[in-house]
C-alpha beads as a LAMMPS data file, in Angstrom:
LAMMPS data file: protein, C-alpha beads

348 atoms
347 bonds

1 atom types
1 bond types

-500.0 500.0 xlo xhi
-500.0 500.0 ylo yhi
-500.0 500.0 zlo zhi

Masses

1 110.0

Atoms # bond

1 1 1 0.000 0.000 0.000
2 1 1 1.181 3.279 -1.082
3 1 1 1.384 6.094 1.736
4 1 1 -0.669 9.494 0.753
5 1 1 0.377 12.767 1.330
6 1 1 -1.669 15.759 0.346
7 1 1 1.215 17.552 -0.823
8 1 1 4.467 16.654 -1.955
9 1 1 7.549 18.442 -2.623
10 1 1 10.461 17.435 -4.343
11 1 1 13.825 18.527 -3.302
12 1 1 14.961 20.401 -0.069
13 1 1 17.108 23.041 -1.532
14 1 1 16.374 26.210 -1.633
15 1 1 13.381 26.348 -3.903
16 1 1 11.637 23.025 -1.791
17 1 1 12.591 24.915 1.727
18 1 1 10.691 28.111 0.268
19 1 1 7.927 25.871 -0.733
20 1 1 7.665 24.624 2.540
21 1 1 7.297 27.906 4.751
22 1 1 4.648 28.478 2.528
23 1 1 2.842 25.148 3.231
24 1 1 3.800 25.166 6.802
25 1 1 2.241 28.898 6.933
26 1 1 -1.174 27.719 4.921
27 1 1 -1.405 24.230 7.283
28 1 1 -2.619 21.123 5.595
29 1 1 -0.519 17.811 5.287
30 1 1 3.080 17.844 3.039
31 1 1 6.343 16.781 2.936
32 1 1 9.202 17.295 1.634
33 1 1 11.402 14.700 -0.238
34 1 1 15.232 14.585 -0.759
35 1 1 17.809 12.537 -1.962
36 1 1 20.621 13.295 0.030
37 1 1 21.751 12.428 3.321
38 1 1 21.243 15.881 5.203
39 1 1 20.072 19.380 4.181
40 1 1 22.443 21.510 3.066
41 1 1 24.567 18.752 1.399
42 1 1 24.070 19.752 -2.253
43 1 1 26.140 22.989 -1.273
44 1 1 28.564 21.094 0.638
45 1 1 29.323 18.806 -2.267
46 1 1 30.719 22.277 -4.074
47 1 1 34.415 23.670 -4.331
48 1 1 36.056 24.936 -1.400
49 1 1 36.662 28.029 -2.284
50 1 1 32.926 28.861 -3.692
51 1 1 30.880 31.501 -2.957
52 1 1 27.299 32.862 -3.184
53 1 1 27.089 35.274 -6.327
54 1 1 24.598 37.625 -4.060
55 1 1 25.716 38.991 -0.810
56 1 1 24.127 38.264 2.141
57 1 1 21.606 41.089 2.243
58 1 1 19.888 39.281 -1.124
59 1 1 20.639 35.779 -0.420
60 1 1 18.150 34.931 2.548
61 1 1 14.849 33.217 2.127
62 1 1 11.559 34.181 3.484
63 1 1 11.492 34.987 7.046
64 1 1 14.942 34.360 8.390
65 1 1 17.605 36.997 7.615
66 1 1 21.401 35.697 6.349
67 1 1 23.415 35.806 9.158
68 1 1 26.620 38.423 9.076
69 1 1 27.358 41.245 7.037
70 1 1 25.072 42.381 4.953
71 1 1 27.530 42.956 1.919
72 1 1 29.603 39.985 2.416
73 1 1 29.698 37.304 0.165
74 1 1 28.815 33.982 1.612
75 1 1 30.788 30.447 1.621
76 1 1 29.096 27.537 0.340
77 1 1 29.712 26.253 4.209
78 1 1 27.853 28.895 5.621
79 1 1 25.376 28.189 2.766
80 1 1 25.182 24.948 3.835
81 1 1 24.871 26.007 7.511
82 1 1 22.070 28.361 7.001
83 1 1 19.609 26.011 4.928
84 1 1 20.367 23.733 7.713
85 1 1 18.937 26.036 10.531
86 1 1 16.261 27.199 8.315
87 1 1 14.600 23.639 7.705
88 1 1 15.285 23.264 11.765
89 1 1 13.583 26.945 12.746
90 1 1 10.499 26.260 10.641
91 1 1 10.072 23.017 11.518
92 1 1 9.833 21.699 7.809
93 1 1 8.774 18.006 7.228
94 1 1 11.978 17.035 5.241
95 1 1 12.353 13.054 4.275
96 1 1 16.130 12.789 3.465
97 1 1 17.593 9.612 1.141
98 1 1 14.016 9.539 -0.423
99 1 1 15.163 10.133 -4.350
100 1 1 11.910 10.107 -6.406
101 1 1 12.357 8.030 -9.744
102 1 1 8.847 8.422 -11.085
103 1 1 6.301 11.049 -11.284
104 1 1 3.078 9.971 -13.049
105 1 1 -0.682 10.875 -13.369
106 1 1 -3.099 8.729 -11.286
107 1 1 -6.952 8.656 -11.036
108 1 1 -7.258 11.373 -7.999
109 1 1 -4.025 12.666 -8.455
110 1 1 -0.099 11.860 -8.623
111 1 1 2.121 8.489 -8.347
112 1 1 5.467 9.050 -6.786
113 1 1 7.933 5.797 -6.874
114 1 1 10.376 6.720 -4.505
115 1 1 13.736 4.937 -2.852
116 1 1 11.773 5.062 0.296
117 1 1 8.770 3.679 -0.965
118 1 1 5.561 4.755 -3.424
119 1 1 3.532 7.422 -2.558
120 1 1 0.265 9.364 -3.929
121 1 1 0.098 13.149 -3.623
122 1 1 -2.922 15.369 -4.326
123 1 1 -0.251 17.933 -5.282
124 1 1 3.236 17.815 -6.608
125 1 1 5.965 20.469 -6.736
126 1 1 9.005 19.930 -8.549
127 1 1 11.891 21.914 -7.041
128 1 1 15.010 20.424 -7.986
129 1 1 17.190 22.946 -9.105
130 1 1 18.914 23.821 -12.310
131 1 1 22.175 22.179 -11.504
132 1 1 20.830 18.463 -12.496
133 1 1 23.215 16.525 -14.787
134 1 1 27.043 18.023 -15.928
135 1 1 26.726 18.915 -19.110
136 1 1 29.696 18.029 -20.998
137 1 1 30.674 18.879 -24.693
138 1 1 30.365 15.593 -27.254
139 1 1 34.040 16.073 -28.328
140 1 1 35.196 15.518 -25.242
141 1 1 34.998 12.020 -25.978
142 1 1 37.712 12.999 -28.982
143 1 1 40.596 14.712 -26.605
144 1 1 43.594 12.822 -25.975
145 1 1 42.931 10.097 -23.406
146 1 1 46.104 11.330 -21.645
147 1 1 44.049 14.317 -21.010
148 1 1 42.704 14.638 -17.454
149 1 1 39.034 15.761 -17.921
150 1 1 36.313 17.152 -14.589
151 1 1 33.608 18.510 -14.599
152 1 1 33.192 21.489 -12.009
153 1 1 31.005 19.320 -9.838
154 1 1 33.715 17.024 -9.353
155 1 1 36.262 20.079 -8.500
156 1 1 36.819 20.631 -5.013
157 1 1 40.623 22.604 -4.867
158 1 1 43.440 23.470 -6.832
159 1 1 45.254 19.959 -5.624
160 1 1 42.364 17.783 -7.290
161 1 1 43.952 18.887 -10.253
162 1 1 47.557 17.373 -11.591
163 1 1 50.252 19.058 -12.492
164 1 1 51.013 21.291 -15.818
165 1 1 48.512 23.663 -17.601
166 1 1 44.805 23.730 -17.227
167 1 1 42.443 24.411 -19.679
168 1 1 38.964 25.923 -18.164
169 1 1 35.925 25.991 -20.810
170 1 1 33.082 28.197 -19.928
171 1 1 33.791 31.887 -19.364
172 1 1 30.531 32.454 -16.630
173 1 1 31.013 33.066 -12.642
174 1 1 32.082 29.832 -11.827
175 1 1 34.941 29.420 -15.051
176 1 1 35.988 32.492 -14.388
177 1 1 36.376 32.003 -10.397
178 1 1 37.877 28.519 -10.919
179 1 1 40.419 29.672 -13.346
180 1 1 41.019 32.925 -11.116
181 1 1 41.924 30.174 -8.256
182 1 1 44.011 27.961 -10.277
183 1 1 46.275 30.623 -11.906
184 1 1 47.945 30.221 -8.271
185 1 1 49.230 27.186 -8.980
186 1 1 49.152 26.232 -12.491
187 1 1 49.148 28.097 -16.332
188 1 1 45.558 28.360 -16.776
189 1 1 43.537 29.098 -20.088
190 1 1 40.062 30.037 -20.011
191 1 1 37.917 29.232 -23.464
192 1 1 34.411 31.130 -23.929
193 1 1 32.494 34.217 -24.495
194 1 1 32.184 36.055 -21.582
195 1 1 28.535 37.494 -20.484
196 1 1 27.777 40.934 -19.327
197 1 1 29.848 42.064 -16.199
198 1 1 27.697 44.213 -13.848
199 1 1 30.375 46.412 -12.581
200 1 1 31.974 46.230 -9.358
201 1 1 30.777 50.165 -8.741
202 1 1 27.416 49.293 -8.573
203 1 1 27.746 46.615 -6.401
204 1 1 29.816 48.089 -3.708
205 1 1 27.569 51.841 -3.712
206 1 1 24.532 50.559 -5.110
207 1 1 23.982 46.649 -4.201
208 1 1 20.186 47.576 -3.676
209 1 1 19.273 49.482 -6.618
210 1 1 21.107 46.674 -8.771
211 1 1 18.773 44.036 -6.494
212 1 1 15.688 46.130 -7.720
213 1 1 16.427 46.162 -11.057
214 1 1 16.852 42.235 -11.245
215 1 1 14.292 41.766 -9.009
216 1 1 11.715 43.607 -9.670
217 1 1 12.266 45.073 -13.502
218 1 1 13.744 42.390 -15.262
219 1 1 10.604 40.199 -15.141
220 1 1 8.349 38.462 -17.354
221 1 1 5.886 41.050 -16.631
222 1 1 8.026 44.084 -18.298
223 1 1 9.292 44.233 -21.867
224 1 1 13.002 44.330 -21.094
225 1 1 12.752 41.636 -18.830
226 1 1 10.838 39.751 -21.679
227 1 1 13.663 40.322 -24.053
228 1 1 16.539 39.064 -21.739
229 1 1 13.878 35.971 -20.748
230 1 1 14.040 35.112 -24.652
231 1 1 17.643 34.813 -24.743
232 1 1 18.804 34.191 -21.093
233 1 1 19.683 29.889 -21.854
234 1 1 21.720 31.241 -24.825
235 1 1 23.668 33.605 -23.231
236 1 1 23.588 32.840 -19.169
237 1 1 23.336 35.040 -16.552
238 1 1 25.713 38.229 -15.604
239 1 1 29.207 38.440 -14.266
240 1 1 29.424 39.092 -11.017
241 1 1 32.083 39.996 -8.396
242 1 1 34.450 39.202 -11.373
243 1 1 35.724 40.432 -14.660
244 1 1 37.973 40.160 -17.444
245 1 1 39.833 42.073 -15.650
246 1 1 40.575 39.968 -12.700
247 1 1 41.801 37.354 -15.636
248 1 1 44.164 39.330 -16.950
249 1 1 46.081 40.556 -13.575
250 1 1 46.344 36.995 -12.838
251 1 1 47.996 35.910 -16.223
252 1 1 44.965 34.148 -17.114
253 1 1 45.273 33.513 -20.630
254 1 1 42.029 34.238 -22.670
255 1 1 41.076 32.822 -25.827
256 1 1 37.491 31.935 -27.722
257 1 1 35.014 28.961 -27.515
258 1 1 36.649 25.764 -28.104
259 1 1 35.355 25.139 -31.828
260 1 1 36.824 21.146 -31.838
261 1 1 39.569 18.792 -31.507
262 1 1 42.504 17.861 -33.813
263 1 1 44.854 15.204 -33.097
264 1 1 43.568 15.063 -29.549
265 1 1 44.011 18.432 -28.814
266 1 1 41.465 21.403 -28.219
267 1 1 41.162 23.391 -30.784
268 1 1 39.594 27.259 -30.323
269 1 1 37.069 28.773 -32.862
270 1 1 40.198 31.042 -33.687
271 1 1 41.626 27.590 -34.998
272 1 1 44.376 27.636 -31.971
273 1 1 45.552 24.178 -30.813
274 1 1 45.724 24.550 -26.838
275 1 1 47.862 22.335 -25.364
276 1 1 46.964 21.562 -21.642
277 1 1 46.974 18.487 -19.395
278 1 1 43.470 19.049 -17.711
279 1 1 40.518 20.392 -19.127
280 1 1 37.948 21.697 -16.457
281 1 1 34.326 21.737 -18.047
282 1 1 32.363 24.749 -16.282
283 1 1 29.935 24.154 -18.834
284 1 1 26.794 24.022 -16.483
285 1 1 24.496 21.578 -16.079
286 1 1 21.701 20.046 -18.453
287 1 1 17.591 19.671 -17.187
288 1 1 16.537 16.395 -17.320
289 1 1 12.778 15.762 -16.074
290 1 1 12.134 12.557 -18.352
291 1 1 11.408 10.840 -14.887
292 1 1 7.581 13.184 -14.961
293 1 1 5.361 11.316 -17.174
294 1 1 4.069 13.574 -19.818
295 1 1 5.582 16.702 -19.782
296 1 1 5.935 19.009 -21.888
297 1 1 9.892 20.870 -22.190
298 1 1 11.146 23.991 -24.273
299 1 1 13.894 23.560 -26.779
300 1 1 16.115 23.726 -23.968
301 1 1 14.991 20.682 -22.008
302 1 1 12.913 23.109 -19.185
303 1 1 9.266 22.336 -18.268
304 1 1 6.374 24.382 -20.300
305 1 1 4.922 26.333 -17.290
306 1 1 3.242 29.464 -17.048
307 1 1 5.278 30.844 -14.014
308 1 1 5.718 27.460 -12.606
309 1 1 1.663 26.412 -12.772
310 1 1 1.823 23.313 -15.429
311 1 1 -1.151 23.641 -17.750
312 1 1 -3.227 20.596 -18.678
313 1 1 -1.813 18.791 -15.554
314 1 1 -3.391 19.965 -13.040
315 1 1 -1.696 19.696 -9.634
316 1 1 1.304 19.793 -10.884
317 1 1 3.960 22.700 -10.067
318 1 1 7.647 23.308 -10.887
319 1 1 9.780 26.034 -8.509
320 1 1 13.073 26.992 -9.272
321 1 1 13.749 27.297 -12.928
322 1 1 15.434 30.270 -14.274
323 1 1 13.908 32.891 -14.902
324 1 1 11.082 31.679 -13.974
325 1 1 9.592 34.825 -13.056
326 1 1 12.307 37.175 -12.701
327 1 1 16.383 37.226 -13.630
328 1 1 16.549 36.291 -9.145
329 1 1 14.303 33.323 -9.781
330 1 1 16.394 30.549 -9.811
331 1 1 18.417 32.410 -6.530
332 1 1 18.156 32.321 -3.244
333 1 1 16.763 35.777 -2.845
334 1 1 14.577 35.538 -5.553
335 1 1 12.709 32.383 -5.351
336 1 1 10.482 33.088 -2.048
337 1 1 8.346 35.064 -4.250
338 1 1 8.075 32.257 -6.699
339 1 1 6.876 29.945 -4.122
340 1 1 4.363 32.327 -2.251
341 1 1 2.836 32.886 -5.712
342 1 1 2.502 29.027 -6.394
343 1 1 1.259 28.615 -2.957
344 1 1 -1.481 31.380 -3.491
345 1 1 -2.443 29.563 -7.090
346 1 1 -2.813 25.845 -4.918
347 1 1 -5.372 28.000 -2.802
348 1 1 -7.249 28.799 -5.771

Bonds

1 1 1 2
2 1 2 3
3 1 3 4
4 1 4 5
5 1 5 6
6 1 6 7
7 1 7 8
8 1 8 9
9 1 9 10
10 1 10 11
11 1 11 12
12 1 12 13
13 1 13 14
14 1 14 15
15 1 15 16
16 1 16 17
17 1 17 18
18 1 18 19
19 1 19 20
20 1 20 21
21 1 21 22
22 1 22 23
23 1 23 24
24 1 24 25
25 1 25 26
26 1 26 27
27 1 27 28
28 1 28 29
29 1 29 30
30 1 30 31
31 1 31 32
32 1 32 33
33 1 33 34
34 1 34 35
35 1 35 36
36 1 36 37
37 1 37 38
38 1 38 39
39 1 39 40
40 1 40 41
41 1 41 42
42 1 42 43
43 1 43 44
44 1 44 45
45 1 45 46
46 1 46 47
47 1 47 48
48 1 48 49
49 1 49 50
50 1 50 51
51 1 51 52
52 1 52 53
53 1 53 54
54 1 54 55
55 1 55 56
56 1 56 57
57 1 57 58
58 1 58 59
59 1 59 60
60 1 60 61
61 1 61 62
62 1 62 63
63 1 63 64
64 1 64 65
65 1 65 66
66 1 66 67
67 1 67 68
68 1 68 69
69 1 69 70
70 1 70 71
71 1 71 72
72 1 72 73
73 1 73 74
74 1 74 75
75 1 75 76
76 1 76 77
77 1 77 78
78 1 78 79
79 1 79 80
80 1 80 81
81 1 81 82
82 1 82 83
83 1 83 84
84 1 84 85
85 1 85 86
86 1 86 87
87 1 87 88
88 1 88 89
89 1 89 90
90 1 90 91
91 1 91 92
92 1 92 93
93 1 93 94
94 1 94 95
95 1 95 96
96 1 96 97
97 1 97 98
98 1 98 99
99 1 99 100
100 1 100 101
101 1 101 102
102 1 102 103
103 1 103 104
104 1 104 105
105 1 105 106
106 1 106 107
107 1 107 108
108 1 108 109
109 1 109 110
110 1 110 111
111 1 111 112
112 1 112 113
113 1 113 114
114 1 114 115
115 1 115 116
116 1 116 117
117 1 117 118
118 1 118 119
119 1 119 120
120 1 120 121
121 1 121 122
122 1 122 123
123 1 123 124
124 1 124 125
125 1 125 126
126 1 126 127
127 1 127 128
128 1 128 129
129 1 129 130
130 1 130 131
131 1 131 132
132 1 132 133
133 1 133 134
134 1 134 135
135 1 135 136
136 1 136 137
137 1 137 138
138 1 138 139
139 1 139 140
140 1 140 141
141 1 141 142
142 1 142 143
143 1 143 144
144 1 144 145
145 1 145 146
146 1 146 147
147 1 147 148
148 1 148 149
149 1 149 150
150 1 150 151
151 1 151 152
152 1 152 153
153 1 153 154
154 1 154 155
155 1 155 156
156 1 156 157
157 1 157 158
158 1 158 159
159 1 159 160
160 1 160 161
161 1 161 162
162 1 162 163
163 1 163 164
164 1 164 165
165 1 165 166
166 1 166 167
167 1 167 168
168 1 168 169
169 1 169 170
170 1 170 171
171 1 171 172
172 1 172 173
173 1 173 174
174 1 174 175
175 1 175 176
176 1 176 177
177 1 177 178
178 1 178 179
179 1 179 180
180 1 180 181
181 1 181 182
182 1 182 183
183 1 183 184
184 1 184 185
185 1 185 186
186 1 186 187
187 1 187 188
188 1 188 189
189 1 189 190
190 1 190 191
191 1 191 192
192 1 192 193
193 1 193 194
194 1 194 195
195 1 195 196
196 1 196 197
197 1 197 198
198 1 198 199
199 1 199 200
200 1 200 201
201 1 201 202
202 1 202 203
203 1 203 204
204 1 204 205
205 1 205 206
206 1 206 207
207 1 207 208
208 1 208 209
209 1 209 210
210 1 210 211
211 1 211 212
212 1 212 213
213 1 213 214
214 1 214 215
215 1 215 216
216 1 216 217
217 1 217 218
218 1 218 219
219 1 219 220
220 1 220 221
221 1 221 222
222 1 222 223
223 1 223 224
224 1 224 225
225 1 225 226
226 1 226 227
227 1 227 228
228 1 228 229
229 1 229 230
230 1 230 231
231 1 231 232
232 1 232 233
233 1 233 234
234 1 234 235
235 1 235 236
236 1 236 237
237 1 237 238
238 1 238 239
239 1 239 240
240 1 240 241
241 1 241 242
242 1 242 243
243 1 243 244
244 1 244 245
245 1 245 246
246 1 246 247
247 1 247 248
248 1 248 249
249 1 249 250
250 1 250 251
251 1 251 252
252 1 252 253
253 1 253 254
254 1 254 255
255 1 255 256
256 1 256 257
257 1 257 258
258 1 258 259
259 1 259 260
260 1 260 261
261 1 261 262
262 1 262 263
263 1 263 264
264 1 264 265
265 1 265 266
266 1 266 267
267 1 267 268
268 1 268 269
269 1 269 270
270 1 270 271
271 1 271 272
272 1 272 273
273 1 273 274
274 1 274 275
275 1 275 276
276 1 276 277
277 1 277 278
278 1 278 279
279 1 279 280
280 1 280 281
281 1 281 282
282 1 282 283
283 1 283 284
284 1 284 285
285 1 285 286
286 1 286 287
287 1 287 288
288 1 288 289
289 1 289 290
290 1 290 291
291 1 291 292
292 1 292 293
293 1 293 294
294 1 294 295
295 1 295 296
296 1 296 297
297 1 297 298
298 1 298 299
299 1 299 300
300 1 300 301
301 1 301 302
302 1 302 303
303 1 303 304
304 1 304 305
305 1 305 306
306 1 306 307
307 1 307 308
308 1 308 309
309 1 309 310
310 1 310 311
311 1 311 312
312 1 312 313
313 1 313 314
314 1 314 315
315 1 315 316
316 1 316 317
317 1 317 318
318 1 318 319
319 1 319 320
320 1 320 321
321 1 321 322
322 1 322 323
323 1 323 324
324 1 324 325
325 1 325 326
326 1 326 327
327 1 327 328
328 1 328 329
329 1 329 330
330 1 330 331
331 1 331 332
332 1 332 333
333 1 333 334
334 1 334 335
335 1 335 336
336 1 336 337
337 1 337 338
338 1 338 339
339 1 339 340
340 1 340 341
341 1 341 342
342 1 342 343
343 1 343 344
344 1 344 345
345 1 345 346
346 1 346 347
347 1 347 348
């Protein structure tokens, strides 16, 4: 016999914590399920060295402020830490090792297989994150096999890497703080387009007014925020806290998108040959929600939602994605409105 649950939530991140204030503030039976062994874990499976790309002040969820200064820059330990306490302050009904492998329609409701056992939901809410599956070029299966390769999930320090140059590919946040860290201790490369750098200025004098504008103008509710929505997969979000810049004074050696491989060697769109024994992929991550029965994805693998409600499946919700809503949707600091507006549609 399969256990019911009125509502279910999937993942106890950041998204599925958000989701559950909002439950726990509404009453009426959920719980949240997660696959890993405590809460806080996904953050503490990250590099060292990591940190939040918001500072403190805009990296709290609903009701409980970031502890420390407000314009500091969080560890991924103190990440860690605080969705720890949060889940513990709110009392949140968190399941941990319960991985759900199958989400399907059922007569008065949903069908969850789970590790831990099935279970039937009135309601489901899919917040698993963006950061699902490494994505990994296909020609990485074509590079020399005396080539170390890792992805930047697998990174955890500069030692996890061997000796000689590195090559990083992906020019976002993460690339460009991973290859900012390695120049220390190796010749580093860094292959990629950069994205738009919001300048350090703005977020030393004006961290607020640059909050606002992310927050609350560059949403799917305003044309501008409708135009960077359209293209925000293809081009990724801003730099921040980093720049070009920061490469350069390091001895970071810059060059463009890695175009293919010749004789096992990266080549760059340029038609360069980099020679490097270790190529770090801080290509992101692909979506991957084959496990829901029936839904419906964009061209680039995300759930068809309109602002996380799933249409023609009723019951079913999604929290999390970028962009979502807004630019801070898929952040820490964004997503409590997310979840207070999905919790308001339920109730309707």
């Amino acid at each position: 016999m399969s256990e019911s649950i009125d509502t279910v939530v999937v993942g106890a991140g950041q998204a599925g914590l958000a989701m559950g204030r909002e439950l726990a503030m509404r009453g009426g039976g959920f719980a949240i399920l997660d696959e890993r062994a405590a809460v806080g874990d996904v953050w503490r499976a990250r590099w060292e060295s990591l940190r939040l790309f918001t500072p403190a002040a805009h990296s709290a969820l609903p009701g409980m402020p970031f502890p420390g200064p407000a314009a500091r820059f969080p560890t991924r330990s103190e990440a860690a830490d605080y969705f720890a306490a949060y889940a513990a302050r709110f009392g949140l009904p968190i399941r941990q090792g319960a991985a759900v492998e199958r989400v399907s329609a059922g007569s008065d409701g949903f069908l969850l297989d789970t590790t831990a056992g099935p279970l039937t939901a009135r309601r489901v809410v899919i917040a698993v994150g963006s950061n699902q599956h490494p994505m990994i070029p296909g020609f990485s299966r074509d590079l020399d096999p005396g080539i170390a390769q890792l992805h930047s999930a697998e990174y955890r320090a500069p030692a996890s890497v061997g000796r000689g140059p590195v090559l990083v590919v992906g020019a976002g946040t993460s690339g460009m703080q991973l290859a900012l860290e390695l120049a220390d201790t190796h010749p580093v490369t860094i292959a990629g387009r950069p994205t738009a750098h919001v300048p350090d200025v703005v977020l030393r004098r004006a961290p607020a007014a640059y909050w606002a504008f992310a927050n609350s103008v560059l949403t799917r509710s305003t044309p501008i925020g409708r135009k960077v929505a359209g293209v925000f997969h293809d081009r990724g979000a801003p730099l921040i806290g980093i720049s070009v810049r920061d490469l350069d004074r390091a001895g970071v050696r810059r060059v463009g998108r890695i175009a293919a491989v010749a004789s096992g060697r990266p080549v760059s769109e340029g038609g360069e040959p980099i020679e490097t024994e270790t190529v770090l992929w801080a290509t992101g991550y692909r979506p991957d929600f084959s496990w829901i029965d029936g839904i419906a994805v964009d061209g680039h693998g995300w759930p068809i939602t309109r602002r996380g409600v799933v249409e023609g499946m009723p019951g079913l919700y999604f929290l999390g994605l970028p962009f979502q809503y807004a630019l801070t949707s898929g952040l820490i600091g964004g997503v409590g409105r997310d979840a207070a507006y999905l919790a308001a549609a339920m109730e309707r």
